[in-house]
Residue, then its C-alpha position, 0 to 999 in steps of 0.5 A: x826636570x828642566x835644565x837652566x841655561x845661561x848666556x855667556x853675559x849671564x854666566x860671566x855676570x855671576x861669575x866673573x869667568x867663562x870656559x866654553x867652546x868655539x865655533x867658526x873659523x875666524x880664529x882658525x888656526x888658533x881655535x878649532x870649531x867645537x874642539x877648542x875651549x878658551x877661558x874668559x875673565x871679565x875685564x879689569x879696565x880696558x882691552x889691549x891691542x893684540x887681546x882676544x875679547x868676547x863682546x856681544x853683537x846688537x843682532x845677538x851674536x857672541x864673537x870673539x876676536x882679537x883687538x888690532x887697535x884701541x880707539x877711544x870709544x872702543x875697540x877695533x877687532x878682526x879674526x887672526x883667519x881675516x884680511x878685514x876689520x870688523x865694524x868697530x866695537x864699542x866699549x859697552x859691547x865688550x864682555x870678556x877678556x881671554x885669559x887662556x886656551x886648551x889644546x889637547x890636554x894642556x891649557x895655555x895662558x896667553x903670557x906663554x911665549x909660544x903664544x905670544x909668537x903666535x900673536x906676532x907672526x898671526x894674530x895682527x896685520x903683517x905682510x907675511x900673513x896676508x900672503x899666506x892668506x891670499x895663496x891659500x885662497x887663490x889654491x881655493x879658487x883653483x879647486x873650485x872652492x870658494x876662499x874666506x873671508 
């Protein structure tokens, strides 16, 4: 018996909704690769700054990543763990919109406090941020390791 597999635009087409892993480290220290698992609705109109959206790529990928601004043909995104923006996204690549994560054993909506604290300090541009990401990466650097992106 073969198993049917479904793409994360398939699956969201049928049903609406989405809970899968995550995998890389773009959304770190939000998501865990392998280890966290986000919920996906489809989007009841546009995306807003500071939402986590899933939109899949001209080349195949799936990437999820926040909002930082809302253009007027789409979105401009970046990973809460990268300094750049990604190349701009328009509004046909949009697929989900992230509606809560798991952590451990508790599920937490992204109207949670806690959350939106997170978003203030990590999730968007600011000043504190890029000097936590520019000490982390110069560390990096003096042990031989290469920093991220």
């Amino acid at each position: 018996m073969s198993e049917v597999h479904t793409t994360p635009a398939e699956e969201l087409a049928l049903h609406g909704t989405l809970c899968t892993t995550t995998s890389g480290d773009s959304m770190a220290p939000l998501f865990h690769t392998h280890r966290s698992m986000v919920s996906l609705h489809t989007p009841q109109g546009r995306a807003k700054r500071r939402d986590v959206i899933l939109f899949h790529r001209p080349d195949g990928r799936y990437v999820l990543h926040r909002v930082v601004r809302v253009t007027e043909d789409g979105y401009i995104t970046r990973g809460d763990n990268r300094r750049r923006n990604d190349a701009p996204v328009p509004e046909e690549q949009l697929l989900a919109v992230m509606d809560g994560y798991r952590r451990g054993k508790r599920f937490i909506t992204t109207d949670r406090l806690g959350y939106r604290l997170y978003v203030l300090f990590w999730g968007m541009p600011n000043p504190l941020k890029f000097l936590f990401l520019n000490l982390r990466d110069f560390l990096r650097l003096l042990v031989g390791r290469p920093p991220k992106g």
